[in-house]
C-alpha positions as CSV (number, residue, x, y, z in Angstrom):
1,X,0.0,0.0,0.0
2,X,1.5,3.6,-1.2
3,X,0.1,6.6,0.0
4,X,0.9,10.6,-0.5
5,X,0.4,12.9,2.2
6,X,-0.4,16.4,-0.2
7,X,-0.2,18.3,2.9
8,X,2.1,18.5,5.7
9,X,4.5,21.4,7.4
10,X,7.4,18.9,7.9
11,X,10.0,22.0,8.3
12,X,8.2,23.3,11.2
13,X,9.7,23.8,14.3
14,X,7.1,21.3,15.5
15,X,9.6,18.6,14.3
16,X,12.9,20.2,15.2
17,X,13.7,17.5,17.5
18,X,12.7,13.9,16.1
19,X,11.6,15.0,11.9
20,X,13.8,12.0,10.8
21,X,12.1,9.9,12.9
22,X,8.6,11.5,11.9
23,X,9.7,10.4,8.6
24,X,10.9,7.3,9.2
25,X,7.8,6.1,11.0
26,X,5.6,7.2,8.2
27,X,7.4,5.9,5.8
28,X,7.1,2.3,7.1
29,X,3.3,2.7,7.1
30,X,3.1,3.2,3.5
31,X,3.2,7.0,3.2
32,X,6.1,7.5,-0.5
33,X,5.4,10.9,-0.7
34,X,5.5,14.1,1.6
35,X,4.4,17.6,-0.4
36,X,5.3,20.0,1.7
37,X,3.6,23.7,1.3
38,X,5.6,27.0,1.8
39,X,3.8,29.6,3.3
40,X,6.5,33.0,4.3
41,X,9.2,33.9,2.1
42,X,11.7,33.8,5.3
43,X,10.9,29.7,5.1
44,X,11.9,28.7,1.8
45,X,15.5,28.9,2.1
46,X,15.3,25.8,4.9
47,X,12.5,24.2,2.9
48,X,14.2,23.8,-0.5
49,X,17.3,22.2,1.8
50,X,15.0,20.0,3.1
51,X,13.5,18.9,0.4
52,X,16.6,18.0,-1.5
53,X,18.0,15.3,1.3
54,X,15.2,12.7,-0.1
55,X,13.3,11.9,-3.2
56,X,10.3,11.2,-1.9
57,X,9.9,15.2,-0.2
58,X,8.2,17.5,-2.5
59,X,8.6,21.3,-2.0
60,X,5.8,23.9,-3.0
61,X,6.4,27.3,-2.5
62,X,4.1,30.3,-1.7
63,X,2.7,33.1,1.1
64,X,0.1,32.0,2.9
65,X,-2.6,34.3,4.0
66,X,-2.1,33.6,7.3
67,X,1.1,35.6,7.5
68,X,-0.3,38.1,5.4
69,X,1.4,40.9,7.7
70,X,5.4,39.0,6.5
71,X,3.9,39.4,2.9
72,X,5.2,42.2,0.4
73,X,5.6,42.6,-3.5
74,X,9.4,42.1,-3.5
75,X,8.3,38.3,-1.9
76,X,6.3,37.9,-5.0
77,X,9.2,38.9,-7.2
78,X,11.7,36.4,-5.2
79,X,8.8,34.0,-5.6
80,X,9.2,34.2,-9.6
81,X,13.3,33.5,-9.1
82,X,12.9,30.9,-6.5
83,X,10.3,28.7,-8.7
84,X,12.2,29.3,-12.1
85,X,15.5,28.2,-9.8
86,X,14.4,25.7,-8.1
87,X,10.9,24.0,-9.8
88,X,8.6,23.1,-6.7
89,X,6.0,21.1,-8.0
90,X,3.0,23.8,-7.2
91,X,2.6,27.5,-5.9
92,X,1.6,27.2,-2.3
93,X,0.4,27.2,0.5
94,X,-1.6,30.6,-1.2
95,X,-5.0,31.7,-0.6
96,X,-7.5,33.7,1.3
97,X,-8.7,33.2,5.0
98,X,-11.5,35.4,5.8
99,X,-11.8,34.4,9.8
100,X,-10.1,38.2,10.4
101,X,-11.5,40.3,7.3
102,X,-8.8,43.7,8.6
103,X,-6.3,42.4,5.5
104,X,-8.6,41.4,2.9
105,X,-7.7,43.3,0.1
106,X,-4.3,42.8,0.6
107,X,-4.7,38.8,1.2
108,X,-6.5,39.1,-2.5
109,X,-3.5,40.8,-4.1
110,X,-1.3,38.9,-2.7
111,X,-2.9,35.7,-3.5
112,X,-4.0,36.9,-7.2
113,X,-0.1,37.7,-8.1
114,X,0.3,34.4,-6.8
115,X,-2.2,33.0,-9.1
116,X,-0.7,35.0,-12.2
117,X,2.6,33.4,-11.6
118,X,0.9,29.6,-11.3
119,X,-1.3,30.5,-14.8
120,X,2.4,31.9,-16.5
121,X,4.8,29.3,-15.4
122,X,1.6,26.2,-15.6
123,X,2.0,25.1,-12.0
124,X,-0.5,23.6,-10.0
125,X,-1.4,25.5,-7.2
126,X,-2.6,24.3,-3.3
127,X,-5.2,26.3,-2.1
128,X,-6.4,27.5,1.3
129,X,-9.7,28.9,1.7
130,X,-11.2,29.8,5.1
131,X,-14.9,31.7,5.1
132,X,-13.7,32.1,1.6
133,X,-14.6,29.9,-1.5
134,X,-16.6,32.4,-3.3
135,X,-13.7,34.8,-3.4
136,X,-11.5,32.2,-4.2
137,X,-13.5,30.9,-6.9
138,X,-13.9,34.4,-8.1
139,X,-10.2,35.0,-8.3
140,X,-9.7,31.9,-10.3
141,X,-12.2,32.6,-12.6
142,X,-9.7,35.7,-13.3
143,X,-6.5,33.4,-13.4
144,X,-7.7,30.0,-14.3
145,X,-5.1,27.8,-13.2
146,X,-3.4,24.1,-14.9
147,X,-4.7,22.3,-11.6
148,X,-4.8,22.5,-8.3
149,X,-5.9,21.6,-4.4
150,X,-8.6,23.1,-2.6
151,X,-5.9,21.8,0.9
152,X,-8.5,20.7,3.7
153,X,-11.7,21.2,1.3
154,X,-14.8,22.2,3.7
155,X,-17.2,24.0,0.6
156,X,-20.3,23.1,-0.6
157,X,-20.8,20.4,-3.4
158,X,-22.0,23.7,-5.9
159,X,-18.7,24.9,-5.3
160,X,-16.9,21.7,-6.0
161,X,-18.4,21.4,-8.6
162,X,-17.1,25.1,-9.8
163,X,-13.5,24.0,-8.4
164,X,-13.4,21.1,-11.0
165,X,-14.1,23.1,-13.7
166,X,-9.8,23.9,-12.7
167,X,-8.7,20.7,-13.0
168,X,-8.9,21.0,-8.8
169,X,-8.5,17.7,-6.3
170,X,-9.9,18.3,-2.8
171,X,-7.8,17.7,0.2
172,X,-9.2,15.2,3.2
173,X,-7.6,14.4,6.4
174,X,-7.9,14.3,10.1
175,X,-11.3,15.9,10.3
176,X,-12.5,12.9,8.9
177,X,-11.9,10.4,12.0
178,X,-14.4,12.4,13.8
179,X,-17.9,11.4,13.7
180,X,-19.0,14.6,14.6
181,X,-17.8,15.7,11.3
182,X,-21.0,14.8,10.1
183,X,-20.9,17.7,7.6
184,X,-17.5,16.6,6.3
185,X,-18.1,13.4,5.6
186,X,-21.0,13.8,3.9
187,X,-19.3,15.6,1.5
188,X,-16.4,13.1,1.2
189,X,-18.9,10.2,0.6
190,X,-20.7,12.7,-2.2
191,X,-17.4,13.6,-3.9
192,X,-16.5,11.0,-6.3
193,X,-13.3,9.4,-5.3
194,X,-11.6,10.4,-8.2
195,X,-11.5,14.0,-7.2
196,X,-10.1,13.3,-3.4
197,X,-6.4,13.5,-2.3
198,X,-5.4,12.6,1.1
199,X,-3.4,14.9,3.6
200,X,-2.5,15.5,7.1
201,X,-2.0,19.3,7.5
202,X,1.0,18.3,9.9
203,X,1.5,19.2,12.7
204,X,-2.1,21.0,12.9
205,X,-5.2,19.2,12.1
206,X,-4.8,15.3,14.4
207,X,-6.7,12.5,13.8
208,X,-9.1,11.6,16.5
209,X,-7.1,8.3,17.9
210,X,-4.5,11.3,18.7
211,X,-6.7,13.8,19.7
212,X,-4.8,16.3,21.5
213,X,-1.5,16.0,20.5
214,X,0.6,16.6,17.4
215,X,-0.7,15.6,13.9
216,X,1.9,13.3,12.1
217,X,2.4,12.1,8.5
218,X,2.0,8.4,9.8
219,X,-1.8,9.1,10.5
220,X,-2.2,9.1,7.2
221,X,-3.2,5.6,7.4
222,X,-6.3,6.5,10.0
223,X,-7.5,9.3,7.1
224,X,-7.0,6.3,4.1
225,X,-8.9,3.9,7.1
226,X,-11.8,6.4,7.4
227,X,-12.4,7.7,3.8
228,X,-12.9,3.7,3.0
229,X,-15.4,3.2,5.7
230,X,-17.5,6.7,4.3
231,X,-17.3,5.4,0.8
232,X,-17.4,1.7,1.5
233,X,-14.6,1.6,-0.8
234,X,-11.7,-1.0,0.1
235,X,-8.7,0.7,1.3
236,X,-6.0,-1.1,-1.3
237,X,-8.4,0.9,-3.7
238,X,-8.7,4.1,-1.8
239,X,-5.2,4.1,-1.3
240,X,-4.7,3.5,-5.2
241,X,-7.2,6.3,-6.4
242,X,-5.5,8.8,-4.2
243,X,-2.3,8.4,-4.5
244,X,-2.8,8.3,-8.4
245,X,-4.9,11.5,-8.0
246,X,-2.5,13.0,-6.3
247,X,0.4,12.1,-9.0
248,X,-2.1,13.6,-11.6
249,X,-2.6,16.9,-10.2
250,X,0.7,17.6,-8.7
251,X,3.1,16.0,-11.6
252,X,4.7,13.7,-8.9
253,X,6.9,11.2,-10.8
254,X,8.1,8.2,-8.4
C-alpha cells in the first residue's frame, strides 16, 4: 500500500527534535510521498534544503494568507526566481482566509499575483480557503489555473463542482476520524473518489485516535482507514485512487 500525504508542514519547528524519525515512522506505514507547502518567504530557504536530502519530499512554495502581515511585492518577485531556480511542484500554500476580514484586500493581491505566476509558469497551485470559497472561486475565474488543491476542502458540493471546472482535487484528512464531522463526511462520501487526495495538514489538524496531540504524516493511514469506511470503498483501492490523484494533479513522478 502507497500513500501521498499532499499536505504536511514537515519543516516546522514542530519537528525540530525527532523530523527523521517523523519520517521514518511514516514511511514504514506506507506513506512515498510528503508535499510539503511554503507559506513566508523567510521559510523557503530551509525548505528547498530539506527537500533536496530525499526523493520522496516535495517542496511547493508560496505566502500563505495567514502571515499576510510578513507578505510584500518584492516576496512575490523572489517567488518568480525561486520557482524558475528551483521547480517546486506547485505554488503554495496561497489563498484567502477570511476568519479576520482587517487584510482582505491585501490577502486578494497577494494571492492573485500568486495565481498570475501559477497560470504563467503552468504550476498547479494548493489552495487554502477559510470563510472564503466564493472569493477564491472568483479570483480563479480571473487566473484559471493548470490544476490544483482546494488543501483541507470544507465548501459546498455547488462549489466543488465550480472547483473542477480547474482541474482542482480536494484535500481530506484528520477531520474525517471524527464522527462529529457529520458535515464533512457527507461531502467526502458525495465527492466522487476520483477528485479526493489525502493529507494530514502536519502538525495542525490530528486524527481523533491522537486527539490532543501533534498531527503526524504516519496518521495518514487512519485518514485512508476512514475515507474507505465513508465510501465503503476498500482501502487497497482508496489508497490506489489517491495516490494516483494525487500524482495527476501535482506531476509527482516516483
Amino acid at each position: 500500500m502507497k500513500i501521498i500525504d499532499t499536505h504536511c508542514h514537515l519543516d516546522f519547528a514542530a519537528y525540530d527534535e525527532d523530523r527523521e524519525s517523523v519520517l521514518k515512522r511514516a514511511r514504514e506505514v506506507g506513506v512515498t510521498g510528503f508535499v510539503i507547502p511554503g507559506v513566508q518567504r523567510s521559510s523557503w530557504d530551509q525548505l528547498i534544503e530539506f527537500c533536496s536530502s530525499s526523493n520522496d519530499l516535495h517542496c511547493a512554495l508560496g505566502l500563505h494568507p495567514m502571515f499576510i502581515n510578513s507578505h510584500n511585492n518584492q516576496h512575490i518577485k523572489d517567488l518568480e526566481q525561486f520557482v524558475t531556480h528551483y521547480q517546486p511542484i506547485a505554488i503554495g500554500e496561497i489563498g484567502l482566509d477570511f476568519y479576520d476580514r482587517s487584510q482582505q484586500d491585501k490577502q486578494i493581491d497577494i494571492f492573485e499575483k500568486q495565481l498570475k505566476l501559477a497560470c504563467d509558469i503552468e504550476l498547479p497551485v494548493i489552495v487554502h480557503a477559510r470563510r472564503a470559497h466564493e472569493e477564491v472561486l472568483t479570483c480563479l475565474k480571473k487566473y484559471p489555473v493548470k490544476s490544483g488543491i482546494a488543501h483541507a476542502f470544507n465548501g459546498s458540493l455547488q462549489q466543488a463542482e465550480r472547483y473542477l471546472h480547474y482541474n482542482f482535487k480536494f484535500g481530506f484528512g484528520g477531520m474525517l476520524t471524527y464522527e462529529r464531522s457529520t458535515k464533512l463526511r457527507k461531502l467526502a462520501q458525495e465527492l466522487p473518489l476520483n477528485t479526493i487526495v489525502l493529507e494530514t495538514d502536519s502538525p495542525d489538524m490530528t486524527v481523533e485516535q491522537h486527539r490532543g496531540g501533534r498531527n503526524s504524516p504516519e496518521y495518514l493511514s487512519y485518514c485512508l482507514q476512514a475515507l474507505s469506511e465513508i465510501k465503503e470503498v476498500s482501502i487497497d483501492e482508496v489508497a490506489s485512487k489517491t495516490t494516483e490523484n494525487a500524482k495527476k494533479v501535482l506531476g509527482i513522478h516516483q
